[in-house]
N, CA, C and O atoms as CSV, one atom per row, in Angstrom:
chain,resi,resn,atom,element,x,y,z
A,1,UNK,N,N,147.199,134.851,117.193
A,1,UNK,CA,C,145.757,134.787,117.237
A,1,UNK,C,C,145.320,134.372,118.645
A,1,UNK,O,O,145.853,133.428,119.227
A,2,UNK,N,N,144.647,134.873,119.006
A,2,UNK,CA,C,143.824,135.001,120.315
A,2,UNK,C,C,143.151,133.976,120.592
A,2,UNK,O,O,142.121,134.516,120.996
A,3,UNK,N,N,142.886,132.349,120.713
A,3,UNK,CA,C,141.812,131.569,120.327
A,3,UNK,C,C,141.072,131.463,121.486
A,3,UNK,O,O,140.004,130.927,121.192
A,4,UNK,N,N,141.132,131.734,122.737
A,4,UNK,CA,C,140.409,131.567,123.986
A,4,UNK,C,C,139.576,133.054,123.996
A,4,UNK,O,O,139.029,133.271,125.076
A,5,UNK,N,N,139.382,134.183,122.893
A,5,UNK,CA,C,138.964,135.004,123.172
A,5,UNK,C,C,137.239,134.486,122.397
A,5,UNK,O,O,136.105,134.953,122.498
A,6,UNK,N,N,137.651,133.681,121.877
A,6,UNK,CA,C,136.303,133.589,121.028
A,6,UNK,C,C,135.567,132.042,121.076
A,6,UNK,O,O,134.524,131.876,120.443
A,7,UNK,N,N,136.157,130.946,121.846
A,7,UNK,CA,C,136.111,129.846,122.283
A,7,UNK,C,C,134.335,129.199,121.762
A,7,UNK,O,O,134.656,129.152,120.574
A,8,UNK,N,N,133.543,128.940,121.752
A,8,UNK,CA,C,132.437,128.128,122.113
A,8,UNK,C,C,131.982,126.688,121.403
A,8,UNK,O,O,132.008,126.703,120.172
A,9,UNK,N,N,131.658,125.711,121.907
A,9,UNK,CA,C,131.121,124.666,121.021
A,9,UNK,C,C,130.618,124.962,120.221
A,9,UNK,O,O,130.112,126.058,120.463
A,10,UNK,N,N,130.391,124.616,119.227
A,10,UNK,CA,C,129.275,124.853,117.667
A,10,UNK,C,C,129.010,123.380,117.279
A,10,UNK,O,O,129.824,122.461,117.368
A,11,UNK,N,N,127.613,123.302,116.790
A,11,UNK,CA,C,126.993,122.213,115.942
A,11,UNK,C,C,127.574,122.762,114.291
A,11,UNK,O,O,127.318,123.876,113.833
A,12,UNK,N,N,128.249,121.881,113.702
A,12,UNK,CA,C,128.194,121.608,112.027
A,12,UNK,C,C,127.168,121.733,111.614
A,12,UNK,O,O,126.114,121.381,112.145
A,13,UNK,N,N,127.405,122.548,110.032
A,13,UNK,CA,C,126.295,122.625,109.289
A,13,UNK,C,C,125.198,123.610,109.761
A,13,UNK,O,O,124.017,123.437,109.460
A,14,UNK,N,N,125.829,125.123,110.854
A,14,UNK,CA,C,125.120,126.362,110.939
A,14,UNK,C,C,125.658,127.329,110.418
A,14,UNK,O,O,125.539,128.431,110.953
A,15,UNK,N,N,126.148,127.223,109.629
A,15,UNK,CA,C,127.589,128.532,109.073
A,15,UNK,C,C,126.606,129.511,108.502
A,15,UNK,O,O,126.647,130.718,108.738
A,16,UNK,N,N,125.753,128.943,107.765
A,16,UNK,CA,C,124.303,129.764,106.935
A,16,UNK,C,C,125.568,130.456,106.160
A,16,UNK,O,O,125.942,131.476,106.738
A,17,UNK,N,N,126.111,130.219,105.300
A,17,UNK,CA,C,126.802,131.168,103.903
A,17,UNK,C,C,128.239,131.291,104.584
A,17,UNK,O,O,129.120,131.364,103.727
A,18,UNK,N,N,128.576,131.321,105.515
A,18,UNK,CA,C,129.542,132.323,105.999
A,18,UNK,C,C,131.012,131.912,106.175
A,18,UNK,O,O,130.943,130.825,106.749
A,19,UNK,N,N,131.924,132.124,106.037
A,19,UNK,CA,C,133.503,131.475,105.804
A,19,UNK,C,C,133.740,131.318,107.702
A,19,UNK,O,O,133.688,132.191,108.568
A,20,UNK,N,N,134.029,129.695,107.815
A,20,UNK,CA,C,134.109,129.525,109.021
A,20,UNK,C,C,135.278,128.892,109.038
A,20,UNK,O,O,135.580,128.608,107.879
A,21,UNK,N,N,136.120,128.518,109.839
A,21,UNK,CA,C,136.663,127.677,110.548
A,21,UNK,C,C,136.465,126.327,111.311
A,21,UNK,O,O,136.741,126.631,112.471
A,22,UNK,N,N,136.149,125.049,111.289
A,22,UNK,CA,C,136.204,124.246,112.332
A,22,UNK,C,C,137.163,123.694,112.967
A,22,UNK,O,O,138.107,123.331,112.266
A,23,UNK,N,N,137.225,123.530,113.961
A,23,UNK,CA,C,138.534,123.084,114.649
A,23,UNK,C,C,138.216,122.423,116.515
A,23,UNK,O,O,137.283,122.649,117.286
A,24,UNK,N,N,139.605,121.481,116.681
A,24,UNK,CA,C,138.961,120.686,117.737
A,24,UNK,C,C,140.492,120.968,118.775
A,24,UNK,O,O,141.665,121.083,118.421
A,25,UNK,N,N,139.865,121.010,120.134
A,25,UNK,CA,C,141.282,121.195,121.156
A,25,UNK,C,C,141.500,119.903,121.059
A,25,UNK,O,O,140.582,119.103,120.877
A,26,UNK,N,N,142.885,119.527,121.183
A,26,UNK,CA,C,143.183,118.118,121.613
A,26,UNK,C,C,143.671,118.014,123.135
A,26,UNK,O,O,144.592,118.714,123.557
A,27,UNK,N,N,143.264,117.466,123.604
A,27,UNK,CA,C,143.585,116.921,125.239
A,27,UNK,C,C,145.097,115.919,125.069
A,27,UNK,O,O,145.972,116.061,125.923
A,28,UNK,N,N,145.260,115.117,124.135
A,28,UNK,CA,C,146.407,114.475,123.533
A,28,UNK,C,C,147.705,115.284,123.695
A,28,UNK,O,O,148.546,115.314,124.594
A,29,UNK,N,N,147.548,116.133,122.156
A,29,UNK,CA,C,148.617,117.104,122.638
A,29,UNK,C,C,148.484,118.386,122.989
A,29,UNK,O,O,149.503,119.039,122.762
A,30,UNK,N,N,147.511,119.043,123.509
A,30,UNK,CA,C,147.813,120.534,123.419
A,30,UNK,C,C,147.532,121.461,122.396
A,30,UNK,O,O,147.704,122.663,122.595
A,31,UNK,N,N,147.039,120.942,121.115
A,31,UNK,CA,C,147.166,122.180,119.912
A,31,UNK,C,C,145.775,121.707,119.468
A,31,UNK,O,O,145.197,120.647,119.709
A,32,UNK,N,N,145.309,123.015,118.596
A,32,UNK,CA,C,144.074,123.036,117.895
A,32,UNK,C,C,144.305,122.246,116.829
A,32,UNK,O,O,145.525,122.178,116.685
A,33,UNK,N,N,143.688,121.555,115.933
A,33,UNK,CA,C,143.657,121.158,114.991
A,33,UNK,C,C,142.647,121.602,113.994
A,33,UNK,O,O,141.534,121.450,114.496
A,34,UNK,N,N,142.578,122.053,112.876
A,34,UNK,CA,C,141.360,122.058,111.855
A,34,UNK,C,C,140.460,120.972,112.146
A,34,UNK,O,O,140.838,120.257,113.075
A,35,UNK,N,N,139.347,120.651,111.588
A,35,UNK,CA,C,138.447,119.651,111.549
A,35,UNK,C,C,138.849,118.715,110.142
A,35,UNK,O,O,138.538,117.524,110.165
A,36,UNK,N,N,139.387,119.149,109.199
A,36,UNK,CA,C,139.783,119.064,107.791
A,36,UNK,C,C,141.274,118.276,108.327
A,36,UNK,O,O,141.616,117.394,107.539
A,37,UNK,N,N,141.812,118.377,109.020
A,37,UNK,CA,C,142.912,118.045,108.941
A,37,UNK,C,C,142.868,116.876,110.266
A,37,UNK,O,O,144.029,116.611,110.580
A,38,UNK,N,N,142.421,116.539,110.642
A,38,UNK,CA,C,142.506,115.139,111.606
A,38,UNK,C,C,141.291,113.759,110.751
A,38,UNK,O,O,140.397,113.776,109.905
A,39,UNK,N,N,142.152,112.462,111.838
A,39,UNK,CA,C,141.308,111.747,110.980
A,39,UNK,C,C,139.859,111.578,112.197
A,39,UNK,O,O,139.755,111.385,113.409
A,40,UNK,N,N,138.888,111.788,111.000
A,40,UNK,CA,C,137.602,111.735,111.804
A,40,UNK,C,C,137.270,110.466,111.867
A,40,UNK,O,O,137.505,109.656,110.970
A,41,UNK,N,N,136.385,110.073,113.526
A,41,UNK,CA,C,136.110,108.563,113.746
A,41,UNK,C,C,134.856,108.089,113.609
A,41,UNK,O,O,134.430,107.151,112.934
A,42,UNK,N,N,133.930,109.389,114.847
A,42,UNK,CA,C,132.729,109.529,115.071
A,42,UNK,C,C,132.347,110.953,115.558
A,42,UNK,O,O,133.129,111.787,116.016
A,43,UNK,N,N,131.136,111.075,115.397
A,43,UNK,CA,C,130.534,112.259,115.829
A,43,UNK,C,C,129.085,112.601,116.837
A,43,UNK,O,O,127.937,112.575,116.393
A,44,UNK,N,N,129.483,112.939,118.363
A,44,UNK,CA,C,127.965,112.474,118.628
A,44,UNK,C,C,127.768,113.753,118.929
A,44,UNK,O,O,128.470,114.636,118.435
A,45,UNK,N,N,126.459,114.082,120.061
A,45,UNK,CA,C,126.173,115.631,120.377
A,45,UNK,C,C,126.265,115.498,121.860
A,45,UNK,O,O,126.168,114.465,122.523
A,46,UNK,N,N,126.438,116.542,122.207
A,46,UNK,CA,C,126.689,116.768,123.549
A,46,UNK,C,C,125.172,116.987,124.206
A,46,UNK,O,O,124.097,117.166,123.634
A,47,UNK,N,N,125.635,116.867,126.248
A,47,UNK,CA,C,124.266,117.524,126.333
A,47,UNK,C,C,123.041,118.606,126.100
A,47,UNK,O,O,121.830,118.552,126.314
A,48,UNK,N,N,124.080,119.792,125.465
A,48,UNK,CA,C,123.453,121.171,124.976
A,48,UNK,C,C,123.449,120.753,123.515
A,48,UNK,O,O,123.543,121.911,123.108
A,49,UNK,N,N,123.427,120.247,122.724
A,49,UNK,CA,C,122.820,119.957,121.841
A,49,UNK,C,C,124.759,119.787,120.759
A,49,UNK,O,O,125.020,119.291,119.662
A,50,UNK,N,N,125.684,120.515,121.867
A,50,UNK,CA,C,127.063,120.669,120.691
A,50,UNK,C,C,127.734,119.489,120.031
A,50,UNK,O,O,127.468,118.487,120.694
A,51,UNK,N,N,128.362,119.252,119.178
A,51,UNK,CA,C,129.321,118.324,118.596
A,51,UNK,C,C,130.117,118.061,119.520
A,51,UNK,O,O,130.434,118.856,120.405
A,52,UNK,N,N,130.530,116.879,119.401
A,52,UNK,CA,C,131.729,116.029,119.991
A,52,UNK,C,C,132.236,115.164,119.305
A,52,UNK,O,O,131.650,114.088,119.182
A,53,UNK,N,N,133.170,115.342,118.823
A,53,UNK,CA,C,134.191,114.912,117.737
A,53,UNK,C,C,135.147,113.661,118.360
A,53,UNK,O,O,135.603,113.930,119.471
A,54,UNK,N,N,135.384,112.821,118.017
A,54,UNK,CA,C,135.928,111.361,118.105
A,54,UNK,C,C,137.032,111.362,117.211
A,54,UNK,O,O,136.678,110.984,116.094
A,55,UNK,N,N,138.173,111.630,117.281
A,55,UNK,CA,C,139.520,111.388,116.353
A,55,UNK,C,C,140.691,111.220,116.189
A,55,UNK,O,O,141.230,111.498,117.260
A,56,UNK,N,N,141.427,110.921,115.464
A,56,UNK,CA,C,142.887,110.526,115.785
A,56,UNK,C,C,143.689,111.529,116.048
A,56,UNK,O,O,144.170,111.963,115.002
A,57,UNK,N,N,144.116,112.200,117.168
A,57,UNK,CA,C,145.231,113.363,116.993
A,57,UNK,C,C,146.841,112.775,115.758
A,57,UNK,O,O,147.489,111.737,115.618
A,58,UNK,N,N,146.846,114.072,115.173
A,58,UNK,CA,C,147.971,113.767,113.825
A,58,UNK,C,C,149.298,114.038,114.411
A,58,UNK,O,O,150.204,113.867,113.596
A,59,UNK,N,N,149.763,114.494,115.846
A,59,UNK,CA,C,150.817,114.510,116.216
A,59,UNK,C,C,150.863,113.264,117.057
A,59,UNK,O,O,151.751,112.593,116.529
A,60,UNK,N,N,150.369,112.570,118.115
A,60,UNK,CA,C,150.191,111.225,119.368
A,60,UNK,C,C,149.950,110.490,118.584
A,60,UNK,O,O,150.687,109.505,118.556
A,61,UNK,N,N,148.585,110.580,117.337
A,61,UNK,CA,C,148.227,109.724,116.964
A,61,UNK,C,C,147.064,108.255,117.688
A,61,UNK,O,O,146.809,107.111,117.311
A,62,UNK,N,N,146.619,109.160,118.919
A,62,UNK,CA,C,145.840,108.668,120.012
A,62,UNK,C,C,144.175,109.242,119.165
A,62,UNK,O,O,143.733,110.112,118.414
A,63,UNK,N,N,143.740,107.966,119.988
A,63,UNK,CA,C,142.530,108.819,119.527
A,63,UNK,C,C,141.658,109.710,120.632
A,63,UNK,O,O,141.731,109.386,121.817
A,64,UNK,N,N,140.936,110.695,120.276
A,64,UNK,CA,C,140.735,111.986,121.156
A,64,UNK,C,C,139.207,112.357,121.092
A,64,UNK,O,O,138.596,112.130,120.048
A,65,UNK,N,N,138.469,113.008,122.340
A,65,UNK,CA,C,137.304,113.140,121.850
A,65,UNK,C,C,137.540,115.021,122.102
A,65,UNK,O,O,138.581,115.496,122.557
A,66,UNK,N,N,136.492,115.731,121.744
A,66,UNK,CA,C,137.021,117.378,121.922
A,66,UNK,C,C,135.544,117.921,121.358
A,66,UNK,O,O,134.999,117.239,120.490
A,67,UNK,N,N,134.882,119.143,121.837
A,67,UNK,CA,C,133.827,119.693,121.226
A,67,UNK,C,C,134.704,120.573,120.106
A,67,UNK,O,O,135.690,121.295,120.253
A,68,UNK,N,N,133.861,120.175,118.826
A,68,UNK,CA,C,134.142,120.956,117.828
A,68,UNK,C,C,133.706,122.667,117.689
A,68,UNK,O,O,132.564,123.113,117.581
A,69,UNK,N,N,134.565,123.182,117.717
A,69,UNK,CA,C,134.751,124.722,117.784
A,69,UNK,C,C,134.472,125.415,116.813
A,69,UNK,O,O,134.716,124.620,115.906
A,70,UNK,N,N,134.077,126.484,116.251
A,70,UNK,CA,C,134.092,127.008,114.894
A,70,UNK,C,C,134.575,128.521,115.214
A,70,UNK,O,O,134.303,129.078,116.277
A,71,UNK,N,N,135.386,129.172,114.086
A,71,UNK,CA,C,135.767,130.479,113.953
A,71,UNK,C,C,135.302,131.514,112.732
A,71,UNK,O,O,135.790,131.299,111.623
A,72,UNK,N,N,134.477,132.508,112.874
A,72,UNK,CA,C,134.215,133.015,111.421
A,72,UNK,C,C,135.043,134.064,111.047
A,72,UNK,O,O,135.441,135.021,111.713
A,73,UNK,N,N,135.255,133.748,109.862
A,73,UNK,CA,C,136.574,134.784,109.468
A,73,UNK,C,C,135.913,135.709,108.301
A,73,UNK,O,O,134.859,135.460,107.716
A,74,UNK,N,N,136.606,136.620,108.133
A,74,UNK,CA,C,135.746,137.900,106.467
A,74,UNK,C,C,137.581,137.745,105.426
A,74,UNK,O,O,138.776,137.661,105.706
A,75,UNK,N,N,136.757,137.787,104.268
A,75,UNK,CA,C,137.500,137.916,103.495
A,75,UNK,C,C,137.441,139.335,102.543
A,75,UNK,O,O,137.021,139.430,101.390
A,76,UNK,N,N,138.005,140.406,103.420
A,76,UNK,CA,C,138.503,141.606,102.801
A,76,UNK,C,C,136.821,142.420,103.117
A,76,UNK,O,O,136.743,143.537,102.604
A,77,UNK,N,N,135.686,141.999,103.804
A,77,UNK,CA,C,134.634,142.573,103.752
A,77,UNK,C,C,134.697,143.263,105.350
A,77,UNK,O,O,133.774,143.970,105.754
């Protein structure tokens, strides 16, 4: 999967219906993580209005800040 082809910050809670993805780069280690799958700390907004996610990376185990990303995916449509 391609993930730098489709890259941008996203605010939570714009999906409007649609099967998304959230997910955060970690600066820690190197890998994407789901949003579902790290432990969340805090959440503030960036200067353009995006998420910035506060959390424990599950491999370092450091805690990490990262703009939260979103991916929309189709299921068979």
């Amino acid at each position: 999967m391609d993930w730098n082809a489709w890259l941008k910050p996203t605010a939570l809670g714009v999906d409007k219906g649609e099967s998304m993805i959230h997910f955060v780069i970690c600066s820690s280690c190197s890998d994407k993580h789901k949003v579902d799958d790290v432990e969340f700390l805090n959440i503030e907004e960036g200067l353009r209005g995006e998420d910035v996610m506060t959390y424990k990376c599950p491999v370092t185990d450091e805690c990490v800040q990262s703009f939260v990303y979103r991916k929309q995916f189709y299921n068979g449509n």
